[in-house]
C-alpha positions in Angstrom: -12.8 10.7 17.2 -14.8 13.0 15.1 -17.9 11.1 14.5 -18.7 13.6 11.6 -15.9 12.2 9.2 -16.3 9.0 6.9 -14.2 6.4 8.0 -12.9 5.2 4.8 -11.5 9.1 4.9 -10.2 9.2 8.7 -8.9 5.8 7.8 -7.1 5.8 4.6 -4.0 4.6 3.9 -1.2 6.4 4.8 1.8 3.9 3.0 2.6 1.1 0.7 2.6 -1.3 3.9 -1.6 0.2 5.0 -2.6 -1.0 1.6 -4.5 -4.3 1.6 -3.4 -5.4 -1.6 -2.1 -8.3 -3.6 1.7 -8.0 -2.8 2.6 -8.1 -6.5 1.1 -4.9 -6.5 2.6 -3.5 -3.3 5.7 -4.4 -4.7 5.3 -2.5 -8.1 4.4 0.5 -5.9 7.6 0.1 -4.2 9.8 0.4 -7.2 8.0 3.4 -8.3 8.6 4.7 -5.2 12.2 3.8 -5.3 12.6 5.1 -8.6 11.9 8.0 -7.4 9.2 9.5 -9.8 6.3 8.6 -10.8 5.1 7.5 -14.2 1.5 8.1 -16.2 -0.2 5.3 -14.8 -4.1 3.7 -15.6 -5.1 2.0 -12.2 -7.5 -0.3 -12.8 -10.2 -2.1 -10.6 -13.5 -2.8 -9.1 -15.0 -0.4 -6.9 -13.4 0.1 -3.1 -10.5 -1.8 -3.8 -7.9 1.4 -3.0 -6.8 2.7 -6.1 -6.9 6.7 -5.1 -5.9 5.7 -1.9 -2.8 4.1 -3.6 -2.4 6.9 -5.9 -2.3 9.2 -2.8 0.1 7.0 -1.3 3.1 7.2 -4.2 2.0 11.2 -4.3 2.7 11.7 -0.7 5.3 9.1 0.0 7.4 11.3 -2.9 6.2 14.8 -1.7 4.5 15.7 -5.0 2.3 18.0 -4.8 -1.6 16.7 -6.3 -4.8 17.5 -7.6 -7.4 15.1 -7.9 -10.3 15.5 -10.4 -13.4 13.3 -10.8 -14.0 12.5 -14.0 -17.4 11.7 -13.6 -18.0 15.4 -12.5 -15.9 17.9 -13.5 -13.8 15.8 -15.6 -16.2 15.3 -18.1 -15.5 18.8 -18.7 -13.5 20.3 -21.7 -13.3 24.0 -19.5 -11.7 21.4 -16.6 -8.6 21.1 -18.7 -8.5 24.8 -20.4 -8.6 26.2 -17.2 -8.7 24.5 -13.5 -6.1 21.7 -14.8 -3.9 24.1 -16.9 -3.3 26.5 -14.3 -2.4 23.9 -11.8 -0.2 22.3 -14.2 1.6 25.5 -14.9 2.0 26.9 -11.5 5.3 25.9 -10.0 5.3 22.9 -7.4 5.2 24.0 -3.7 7.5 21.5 -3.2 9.9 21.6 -6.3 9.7 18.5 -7.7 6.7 17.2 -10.2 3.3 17.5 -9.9 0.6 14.8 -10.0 -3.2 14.8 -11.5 -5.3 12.5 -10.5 -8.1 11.6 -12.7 -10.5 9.9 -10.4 -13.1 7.5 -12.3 -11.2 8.6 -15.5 -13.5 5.8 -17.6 -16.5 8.8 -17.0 -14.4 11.5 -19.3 -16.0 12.5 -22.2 -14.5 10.0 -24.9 -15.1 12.5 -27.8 -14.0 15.7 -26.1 -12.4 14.9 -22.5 -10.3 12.6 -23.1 -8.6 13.3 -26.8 -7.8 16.8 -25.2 -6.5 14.9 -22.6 -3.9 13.4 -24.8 -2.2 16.4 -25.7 -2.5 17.8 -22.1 -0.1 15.3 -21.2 2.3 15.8 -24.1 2.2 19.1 -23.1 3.2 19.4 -19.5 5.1 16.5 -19.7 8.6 17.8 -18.2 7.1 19.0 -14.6 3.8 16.3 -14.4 2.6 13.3 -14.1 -1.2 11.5 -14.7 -2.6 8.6 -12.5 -6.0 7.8 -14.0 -7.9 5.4 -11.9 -11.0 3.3 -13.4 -13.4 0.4 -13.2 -13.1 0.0 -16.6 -10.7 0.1 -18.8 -11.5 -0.1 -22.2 -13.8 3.2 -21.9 -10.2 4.7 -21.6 -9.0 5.6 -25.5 -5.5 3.8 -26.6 -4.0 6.8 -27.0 -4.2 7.6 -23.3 -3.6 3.8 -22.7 0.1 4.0 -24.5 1.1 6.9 -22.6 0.6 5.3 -19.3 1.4 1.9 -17.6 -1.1 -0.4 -16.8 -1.4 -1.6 -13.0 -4.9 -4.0 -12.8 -5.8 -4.9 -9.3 -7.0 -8.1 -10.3 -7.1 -10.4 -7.2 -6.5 -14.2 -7.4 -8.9 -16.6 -5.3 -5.3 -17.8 -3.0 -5.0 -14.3 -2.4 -8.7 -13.1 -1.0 -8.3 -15.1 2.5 -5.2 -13.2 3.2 -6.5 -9.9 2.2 -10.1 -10.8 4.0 -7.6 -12.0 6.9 -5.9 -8.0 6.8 -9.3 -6.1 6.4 -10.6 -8.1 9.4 -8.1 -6.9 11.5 -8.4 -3.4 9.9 -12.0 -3.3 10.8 -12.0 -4.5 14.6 -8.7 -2.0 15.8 -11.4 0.6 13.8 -14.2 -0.7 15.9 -12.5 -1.1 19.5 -11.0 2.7 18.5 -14.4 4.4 18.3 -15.6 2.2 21.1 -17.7 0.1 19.0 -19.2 -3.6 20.3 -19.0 -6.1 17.8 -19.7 -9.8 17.0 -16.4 -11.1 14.9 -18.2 -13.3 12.9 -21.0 -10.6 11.6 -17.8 -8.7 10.5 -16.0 -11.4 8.6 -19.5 -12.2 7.1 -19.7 -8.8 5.8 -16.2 -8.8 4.4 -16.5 -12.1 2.8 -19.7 -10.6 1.2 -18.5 -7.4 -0.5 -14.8 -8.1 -0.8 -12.9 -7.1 -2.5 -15.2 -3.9 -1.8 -13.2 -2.4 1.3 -15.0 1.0 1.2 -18.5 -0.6 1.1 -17.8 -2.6 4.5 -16.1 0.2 6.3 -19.5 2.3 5.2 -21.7 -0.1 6.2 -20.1 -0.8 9.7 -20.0 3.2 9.8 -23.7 3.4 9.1 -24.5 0.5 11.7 -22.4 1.9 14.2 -24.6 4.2 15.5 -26.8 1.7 17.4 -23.6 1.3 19.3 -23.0 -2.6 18.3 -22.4 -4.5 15.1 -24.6 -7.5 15.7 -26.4 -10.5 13.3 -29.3 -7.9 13.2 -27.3 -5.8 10.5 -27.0 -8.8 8.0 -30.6 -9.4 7.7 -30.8 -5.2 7.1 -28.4 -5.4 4.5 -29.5 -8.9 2.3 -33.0 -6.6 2.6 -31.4 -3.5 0.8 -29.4 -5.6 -1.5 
């Protein structure tokens, strides 16, 4: 394994069935899936839950071609959409069919520029694309964005967090015992049950500990220090 790639990279998702997800949601994935295109969607979360991840998954599992933007960089750009997102937009897909943009941390465009432009960018490449905004919060997205997409909230109900923690444990030791990595189970499940449903803080924390060549109590008393 390359040691010099993040593992919430090397290990994303790669399907509906990798996600660890409410299955509610899974399923709503899997009839966008099986209808075969996918609409403007608003994914909305806390951080490290998996929403790009998901909105790679539909993109790849429907061999669209996609572009992914961060709106708290370059999104908040009005010259972003004039000309990185218009030629991409206009350029025929590589693989025929539609063409995604994903607007990662979309609540971070520009309200007053970014985003109204947005509105008509949509309307206007509307036949040949299709927008998957993802966001902590919500409401800093403007209704007219919010009524051209559907809404998917990755709100996670207490009966559900054991299961999920349950899936993410598993997750994290076949990612340990693959990089060779000695670990204590319970310092893992404590670190879990800390930051879930944060999945890309505990797979960058066990990264970062990692390198000592053991996951042991020692990191917990590290980490309630930095916290």
């Amino acid at each position: 394994m390359n040691k010099d790639i993040l593992w919430v990279e090397q290990y994303r998702p790669s399907t509906i069935d990798d996600l660890i997800l409410p299955e509610e949601i899974k399923s709503t994935f899997r009839e966008i899936i099986g209808q075969e295109k996918i609409p403007n969607l608003i994914l909305s979360g806390s951080a490290g839950v998996g929403k790009t991840s998901a909105a790679m998954v539909l993109c790849k599992s429907l061999n669209c071609d996609y572009i992914i933007i961060n709106g708290s960089d370059e999104g908040r750009l009005i010259e972003t959409l004039r000309n990185k997102l218009t030629q991409y937009c206009s350029a025929v897909s590589m693989s025929g069919g539609r063409k995604v943009v994903i607007i990662d941390e979309a609540d971070y465009m520009t309200p007053d520029s970014v985003q109204p432009g947005m509105r008509g960018f949509m309307e206007k490449f509307s036949s040949n694309c299709s927008f998957i905004f993802t966001c902590n919060f919500k409401n800093r997205i403007i209704e007219p964005i919010h009524s051209r997409c559907a809404v998917i909230d990755y709100r996670i109900k207490d009966s559900d967090k054991q299961k999920l923690a349950s899936e993410f444990m598993d997750r994290c030791i076949l990612i340990l015992t693959e990089n060779n990595i000695a670990y204590e189970e319970k310092v893992v499940a404590e670190l879990i049950m800390k930051h879930l449903p944060d999945f890309r803080r505990v797979l960058n924390e066990l990264q970062r500990y990692s390198v000592s060549g053991s996951i042991d109590s020692g990191i917990l008393l590290n980490i309630s220090e930095r916290d």
